[in-house]
Backbone as JSON Lines, residues from 0, in Angstrom:
{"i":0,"aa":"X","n":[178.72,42.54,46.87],"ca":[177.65,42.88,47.81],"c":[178.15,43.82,48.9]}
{"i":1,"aa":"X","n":[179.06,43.82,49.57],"ca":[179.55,44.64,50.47],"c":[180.11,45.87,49.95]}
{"i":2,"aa":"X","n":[180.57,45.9,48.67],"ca":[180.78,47.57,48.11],"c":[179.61,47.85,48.3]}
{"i":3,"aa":"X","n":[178.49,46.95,48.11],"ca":[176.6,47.91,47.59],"c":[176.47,48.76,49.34]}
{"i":4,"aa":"X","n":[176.54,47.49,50.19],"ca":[176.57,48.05,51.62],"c":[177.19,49.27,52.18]}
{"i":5,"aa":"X","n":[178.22,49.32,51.63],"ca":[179.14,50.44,52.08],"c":[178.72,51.63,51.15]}
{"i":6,"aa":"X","n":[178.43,51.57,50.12],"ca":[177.95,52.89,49.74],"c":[176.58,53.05,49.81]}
{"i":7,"aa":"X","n":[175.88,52.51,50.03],"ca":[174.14,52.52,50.68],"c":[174.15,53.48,52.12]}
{"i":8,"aa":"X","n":[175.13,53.02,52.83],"ca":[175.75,53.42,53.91],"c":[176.38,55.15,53.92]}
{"i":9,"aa":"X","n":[177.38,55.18,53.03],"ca":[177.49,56.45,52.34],"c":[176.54,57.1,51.9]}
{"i":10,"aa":"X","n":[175.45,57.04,50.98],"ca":[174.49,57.46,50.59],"c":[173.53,58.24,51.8]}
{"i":11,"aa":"X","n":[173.46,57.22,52.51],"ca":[172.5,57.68,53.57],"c":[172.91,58.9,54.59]}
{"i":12,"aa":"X","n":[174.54,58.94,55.06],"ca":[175.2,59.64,55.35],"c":[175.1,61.17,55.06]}
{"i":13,"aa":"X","n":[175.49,61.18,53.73],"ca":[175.77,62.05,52.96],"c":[174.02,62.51,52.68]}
{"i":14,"aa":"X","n":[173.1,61.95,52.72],"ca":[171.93,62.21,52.31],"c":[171.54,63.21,53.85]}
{"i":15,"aa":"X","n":[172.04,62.41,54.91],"ca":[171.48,63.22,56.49],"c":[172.47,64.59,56.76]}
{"i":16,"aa":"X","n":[173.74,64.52,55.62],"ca":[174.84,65.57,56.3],"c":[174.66,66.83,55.64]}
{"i":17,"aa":"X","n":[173.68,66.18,54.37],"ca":[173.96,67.75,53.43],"c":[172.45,67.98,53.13]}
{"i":18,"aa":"X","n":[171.98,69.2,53.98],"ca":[170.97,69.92,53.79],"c":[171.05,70.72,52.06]}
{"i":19,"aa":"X","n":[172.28,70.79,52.05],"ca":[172.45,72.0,51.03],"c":[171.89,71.61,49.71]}
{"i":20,"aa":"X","n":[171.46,70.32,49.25],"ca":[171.31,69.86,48.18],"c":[169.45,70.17,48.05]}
{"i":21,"aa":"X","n":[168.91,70.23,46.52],"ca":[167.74,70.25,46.65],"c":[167.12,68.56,46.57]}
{"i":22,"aa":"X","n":[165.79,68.28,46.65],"ca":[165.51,66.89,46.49],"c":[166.08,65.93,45.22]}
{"i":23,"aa":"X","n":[166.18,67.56,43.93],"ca":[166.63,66.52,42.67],"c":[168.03,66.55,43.05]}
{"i":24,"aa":"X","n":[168.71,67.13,43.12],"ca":[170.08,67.09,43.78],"c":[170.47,65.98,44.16]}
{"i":25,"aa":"X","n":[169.98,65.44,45.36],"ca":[169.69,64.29,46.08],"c":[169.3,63.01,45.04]}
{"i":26,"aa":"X","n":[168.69,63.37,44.12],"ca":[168.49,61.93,43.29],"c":[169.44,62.14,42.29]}
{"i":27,"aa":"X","n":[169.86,63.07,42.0],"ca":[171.5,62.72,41.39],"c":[172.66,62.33,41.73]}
{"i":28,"aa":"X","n":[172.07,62.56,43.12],"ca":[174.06,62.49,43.8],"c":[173.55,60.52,43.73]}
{"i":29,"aa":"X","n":[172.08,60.2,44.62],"ca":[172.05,58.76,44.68],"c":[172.64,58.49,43.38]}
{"i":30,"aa":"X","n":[172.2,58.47,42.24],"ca":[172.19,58.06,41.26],"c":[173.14,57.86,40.92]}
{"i":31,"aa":"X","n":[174.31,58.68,40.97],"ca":[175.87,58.89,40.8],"c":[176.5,57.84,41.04]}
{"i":32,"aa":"X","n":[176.12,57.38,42.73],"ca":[176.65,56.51,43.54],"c":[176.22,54.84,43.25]}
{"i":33,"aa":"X","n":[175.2,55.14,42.75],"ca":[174.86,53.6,42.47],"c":[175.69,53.13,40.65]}
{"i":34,"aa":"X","n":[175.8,54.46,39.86],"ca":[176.91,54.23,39.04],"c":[177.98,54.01,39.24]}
{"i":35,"aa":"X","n":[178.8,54.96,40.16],"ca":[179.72,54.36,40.38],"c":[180.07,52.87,41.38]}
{"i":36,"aa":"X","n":[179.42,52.55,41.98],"ca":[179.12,51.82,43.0],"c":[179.07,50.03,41.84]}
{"i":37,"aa":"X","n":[178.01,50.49,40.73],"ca":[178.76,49.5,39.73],"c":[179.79,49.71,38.84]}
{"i":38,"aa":"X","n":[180.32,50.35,38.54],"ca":[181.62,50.26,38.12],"c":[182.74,49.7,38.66]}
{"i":39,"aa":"X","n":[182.25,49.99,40.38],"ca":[183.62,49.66,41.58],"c":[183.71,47.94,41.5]}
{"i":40,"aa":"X","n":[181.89,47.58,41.43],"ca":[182.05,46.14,42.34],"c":[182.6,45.34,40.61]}
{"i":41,"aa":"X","n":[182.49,45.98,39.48],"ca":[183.08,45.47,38.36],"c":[184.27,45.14,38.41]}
{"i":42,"aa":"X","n":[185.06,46.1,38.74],"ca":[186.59,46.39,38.41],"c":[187.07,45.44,39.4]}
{"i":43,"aa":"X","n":[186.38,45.46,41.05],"ca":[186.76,44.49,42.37],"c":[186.49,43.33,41.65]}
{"i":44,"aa":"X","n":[184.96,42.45,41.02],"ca":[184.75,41.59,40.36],"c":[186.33,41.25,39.43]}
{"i":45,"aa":"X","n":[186.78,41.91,38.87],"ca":[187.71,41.82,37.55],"c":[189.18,41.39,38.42]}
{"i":46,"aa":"X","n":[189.5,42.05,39.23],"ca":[190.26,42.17,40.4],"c":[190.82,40.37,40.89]}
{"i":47,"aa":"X","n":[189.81,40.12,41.72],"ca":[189.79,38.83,41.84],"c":[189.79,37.96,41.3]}
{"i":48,"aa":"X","n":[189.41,38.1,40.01],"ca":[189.02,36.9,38.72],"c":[190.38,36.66,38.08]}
{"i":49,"aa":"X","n":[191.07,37.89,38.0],"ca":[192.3,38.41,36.53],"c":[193.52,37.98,37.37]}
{"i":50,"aa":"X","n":[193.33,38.68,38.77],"ca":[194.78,39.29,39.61],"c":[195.4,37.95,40.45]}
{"i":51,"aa":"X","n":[196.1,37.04,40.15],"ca":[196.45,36.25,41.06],"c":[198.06,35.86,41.21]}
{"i":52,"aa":"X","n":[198.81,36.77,41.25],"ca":[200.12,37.08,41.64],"c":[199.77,38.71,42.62]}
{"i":53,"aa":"X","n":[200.77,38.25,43.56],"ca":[201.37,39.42,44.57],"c":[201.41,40.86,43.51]}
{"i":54,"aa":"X","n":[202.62,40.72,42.55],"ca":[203.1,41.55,41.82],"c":[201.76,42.69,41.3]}
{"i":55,"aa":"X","n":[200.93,41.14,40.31],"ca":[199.88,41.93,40.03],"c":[198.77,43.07,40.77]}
{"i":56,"aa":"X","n":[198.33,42.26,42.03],"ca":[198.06,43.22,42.8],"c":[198.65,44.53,43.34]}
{"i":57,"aa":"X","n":[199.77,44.26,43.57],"ca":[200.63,46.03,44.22],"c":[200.85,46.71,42.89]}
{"i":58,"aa":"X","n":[200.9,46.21,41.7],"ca":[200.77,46.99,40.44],"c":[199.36,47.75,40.35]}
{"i":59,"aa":"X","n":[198.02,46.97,40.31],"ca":[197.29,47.51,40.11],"c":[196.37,48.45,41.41]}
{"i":60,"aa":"X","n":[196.61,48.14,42.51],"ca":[196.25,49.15,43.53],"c":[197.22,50.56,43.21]}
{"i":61,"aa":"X","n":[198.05,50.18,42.75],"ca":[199.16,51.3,42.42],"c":[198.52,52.4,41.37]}
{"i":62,"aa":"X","n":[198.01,51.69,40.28],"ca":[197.64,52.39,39.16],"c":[196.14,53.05,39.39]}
{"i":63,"aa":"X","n":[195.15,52.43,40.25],"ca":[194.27,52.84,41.29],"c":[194.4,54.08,41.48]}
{"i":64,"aa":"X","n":[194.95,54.2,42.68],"ca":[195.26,55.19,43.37],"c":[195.98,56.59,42.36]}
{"i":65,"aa":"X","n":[196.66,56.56,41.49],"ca":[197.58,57.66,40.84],"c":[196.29,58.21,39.93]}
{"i":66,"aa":"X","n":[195.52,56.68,39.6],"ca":[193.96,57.05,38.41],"c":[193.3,58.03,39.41]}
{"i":67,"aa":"X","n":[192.86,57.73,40.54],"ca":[191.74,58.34,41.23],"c":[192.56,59.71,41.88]}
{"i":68,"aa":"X","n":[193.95,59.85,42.28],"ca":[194.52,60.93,42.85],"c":[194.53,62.43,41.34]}
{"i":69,"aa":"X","n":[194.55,61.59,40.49],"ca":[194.56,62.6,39.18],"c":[193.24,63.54,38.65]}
{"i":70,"aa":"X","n":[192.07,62.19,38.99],"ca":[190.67,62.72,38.47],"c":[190.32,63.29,39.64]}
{"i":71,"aa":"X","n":[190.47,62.88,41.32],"ca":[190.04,64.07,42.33],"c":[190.36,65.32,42.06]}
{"i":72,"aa":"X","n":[191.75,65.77,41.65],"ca":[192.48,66.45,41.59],"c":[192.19,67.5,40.62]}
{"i":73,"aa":"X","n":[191.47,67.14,39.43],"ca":[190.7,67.57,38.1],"c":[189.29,68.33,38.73]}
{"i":74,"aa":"X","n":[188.62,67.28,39.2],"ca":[187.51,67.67,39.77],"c":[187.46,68.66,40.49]}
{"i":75,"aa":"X","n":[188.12,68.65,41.23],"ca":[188.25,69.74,42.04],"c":[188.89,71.35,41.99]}
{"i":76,"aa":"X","n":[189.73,70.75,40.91],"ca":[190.21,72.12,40.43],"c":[188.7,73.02,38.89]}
{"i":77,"aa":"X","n":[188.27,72.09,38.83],"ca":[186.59,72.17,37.75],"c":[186.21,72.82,38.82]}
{"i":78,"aa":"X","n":[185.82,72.74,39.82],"ca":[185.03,73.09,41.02],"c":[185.27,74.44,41.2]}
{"i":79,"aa":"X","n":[186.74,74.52,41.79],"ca":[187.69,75.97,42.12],"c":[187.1,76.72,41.02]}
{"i":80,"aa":"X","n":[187.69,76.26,39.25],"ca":[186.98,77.26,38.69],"c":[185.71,77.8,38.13]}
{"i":81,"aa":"X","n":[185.04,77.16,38.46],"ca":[183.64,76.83,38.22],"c":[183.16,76.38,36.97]}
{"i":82,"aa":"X","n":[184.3,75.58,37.22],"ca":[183.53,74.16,34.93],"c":[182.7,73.41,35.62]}
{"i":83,"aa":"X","n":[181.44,72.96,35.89],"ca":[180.43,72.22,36.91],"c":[179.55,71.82,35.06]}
{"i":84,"aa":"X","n":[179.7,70.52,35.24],"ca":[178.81,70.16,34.01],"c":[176.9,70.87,33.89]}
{"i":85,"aa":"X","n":[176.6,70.86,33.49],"ca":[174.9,71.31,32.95],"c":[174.16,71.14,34.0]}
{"i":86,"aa":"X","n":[173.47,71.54,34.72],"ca":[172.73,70.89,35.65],"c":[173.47,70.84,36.48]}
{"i":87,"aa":"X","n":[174.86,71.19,37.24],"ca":[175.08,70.45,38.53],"c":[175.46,71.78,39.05]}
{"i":88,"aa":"X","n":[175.18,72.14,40.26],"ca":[175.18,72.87,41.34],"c":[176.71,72.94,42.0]}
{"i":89,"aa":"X","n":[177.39,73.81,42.32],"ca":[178.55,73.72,42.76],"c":[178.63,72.7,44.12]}
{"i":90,"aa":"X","n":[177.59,72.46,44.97],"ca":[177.1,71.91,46.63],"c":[176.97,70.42,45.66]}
{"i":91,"aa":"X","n":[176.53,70.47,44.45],"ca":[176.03,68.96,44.28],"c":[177.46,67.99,43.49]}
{"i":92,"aa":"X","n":[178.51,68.96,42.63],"ca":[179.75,68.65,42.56],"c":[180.31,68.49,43.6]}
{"i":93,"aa":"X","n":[180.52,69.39,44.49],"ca":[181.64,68.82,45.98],"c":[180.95,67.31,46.54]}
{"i":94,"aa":"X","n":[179.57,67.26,46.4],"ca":[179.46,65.99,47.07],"c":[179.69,64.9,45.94]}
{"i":95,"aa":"X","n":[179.46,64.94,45.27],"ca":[179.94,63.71,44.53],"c":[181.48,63.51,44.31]}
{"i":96,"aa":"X","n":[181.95,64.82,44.4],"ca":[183.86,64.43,45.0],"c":[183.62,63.58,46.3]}
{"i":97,"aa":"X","n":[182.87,64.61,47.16],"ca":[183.53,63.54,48.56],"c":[182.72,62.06,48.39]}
{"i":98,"aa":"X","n":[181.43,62.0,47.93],"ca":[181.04,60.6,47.87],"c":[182.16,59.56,47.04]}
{"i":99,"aa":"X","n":[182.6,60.4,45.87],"ca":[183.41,59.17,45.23],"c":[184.39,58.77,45.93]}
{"i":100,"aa":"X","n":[184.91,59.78,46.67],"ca":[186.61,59.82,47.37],"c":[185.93,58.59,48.36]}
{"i":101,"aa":"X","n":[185.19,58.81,48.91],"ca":[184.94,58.22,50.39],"c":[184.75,56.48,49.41]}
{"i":102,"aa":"X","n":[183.84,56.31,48.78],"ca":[184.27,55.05,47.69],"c":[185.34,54.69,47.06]}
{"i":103,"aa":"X","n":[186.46,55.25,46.56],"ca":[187.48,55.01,46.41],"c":[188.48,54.41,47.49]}
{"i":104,"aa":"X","n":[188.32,55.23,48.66],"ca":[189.43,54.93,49.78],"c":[188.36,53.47,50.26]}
{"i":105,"aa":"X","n":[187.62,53.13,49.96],"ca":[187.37,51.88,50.7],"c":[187.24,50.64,49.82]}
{"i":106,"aa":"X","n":[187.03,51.19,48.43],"ca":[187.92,50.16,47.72],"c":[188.98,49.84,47.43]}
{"i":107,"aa":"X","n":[190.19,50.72,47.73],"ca":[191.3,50.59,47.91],"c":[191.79,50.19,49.09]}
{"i":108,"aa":"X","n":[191.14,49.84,50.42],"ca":[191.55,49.32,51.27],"c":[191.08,47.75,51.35]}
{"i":109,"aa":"X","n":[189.77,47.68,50.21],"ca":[188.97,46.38,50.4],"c":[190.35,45.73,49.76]}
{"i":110,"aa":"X","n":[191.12,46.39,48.47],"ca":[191.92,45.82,47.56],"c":[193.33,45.38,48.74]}
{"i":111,"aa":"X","n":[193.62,46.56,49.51],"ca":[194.75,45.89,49.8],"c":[194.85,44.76,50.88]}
{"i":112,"aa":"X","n":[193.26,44.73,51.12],"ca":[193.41,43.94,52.14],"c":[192.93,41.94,51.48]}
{"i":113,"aa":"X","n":[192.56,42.01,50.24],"ca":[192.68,41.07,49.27],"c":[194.07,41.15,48.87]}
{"i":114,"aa":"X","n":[195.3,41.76,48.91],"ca":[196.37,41.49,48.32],"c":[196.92,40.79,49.52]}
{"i":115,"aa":"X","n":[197.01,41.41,50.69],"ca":[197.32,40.52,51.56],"c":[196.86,39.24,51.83]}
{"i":116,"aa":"X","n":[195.6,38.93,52.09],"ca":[195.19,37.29,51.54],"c":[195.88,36.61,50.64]}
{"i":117,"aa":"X","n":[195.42,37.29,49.52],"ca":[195.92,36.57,48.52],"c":[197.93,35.77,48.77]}
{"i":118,"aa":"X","n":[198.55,37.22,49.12],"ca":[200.35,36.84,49.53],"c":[199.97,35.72,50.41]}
{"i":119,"aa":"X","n":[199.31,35.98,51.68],"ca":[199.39,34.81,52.53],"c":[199.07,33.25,51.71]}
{"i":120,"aa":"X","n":[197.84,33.52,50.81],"ca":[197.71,31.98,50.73],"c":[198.72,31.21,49.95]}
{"i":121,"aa":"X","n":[199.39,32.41,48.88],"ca":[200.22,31.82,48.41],"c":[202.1,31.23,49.21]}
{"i":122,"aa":"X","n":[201.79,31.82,49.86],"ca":[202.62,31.63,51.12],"c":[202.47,29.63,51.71]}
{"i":123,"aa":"X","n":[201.27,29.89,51.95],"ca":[200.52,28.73,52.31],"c":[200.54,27.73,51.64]}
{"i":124,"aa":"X","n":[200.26,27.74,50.2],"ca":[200.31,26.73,49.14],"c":[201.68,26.7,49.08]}
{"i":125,"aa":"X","n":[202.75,27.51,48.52],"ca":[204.31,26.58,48.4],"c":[204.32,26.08,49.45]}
């Protein structure tokens, strides 16, 4: 529920910051976000359910971050040269970089800040 918040939040943002998009524009980029937005609260869902060693967690925020630093990195260089899939507008690619990025970095902070819980409680229990 609080990934939905935080990118509802984003959405709206990004909906007041960027004139540049047309209205369908705008219902793609939403649309984007509420895809990815379930994919995120999946993987967080999976996260908590799967991950219950320290180890596991700093492994997989690890693999996170190198996943999402690789595909920004793609994207954006698609962008530079102008590979923009069917339909998407160069203004409507950059925002769905920065919308995802801006979702990424806050599920990766939601994560590390569940890894820390998690160390503490186990801390707690021995």
């Amino acid at each position: 529920m609080l990934f939905g918040i935080i990118n509802k939040v984003i959405f709206n943002e990004l909906k007041i910051m960027n004139n540049k998009l047309t209205s369908e524009e705008q219902k793609q980029l939403e649309n984007w976000i509420t895809q990815m937005e379930t994919i995120e609260m999946t993987q967080a869902q999976d996260l908590i359910d799967n991950c219950n060693v320290a180890y596991q967690f700093a492994k997989t925020h690890s693999v996170y971050v190198k996943d999402w630093e690789k595909t920004k990195q793609k994207l954006e260089e698609n962008l530079r040269n102008g590979i923009l899939s069917p339909g998407v507008s160069a203004n409507l690619h950059k925002e769905i970089i920065d919308a995802s990025d801006e979702m990424m970095q806050n599920k990766l902070k939601k994560f590390k800040m569940l890894f820390n819980t998690n160390l503490e409680s186990q801390f707690l229990i021995t």
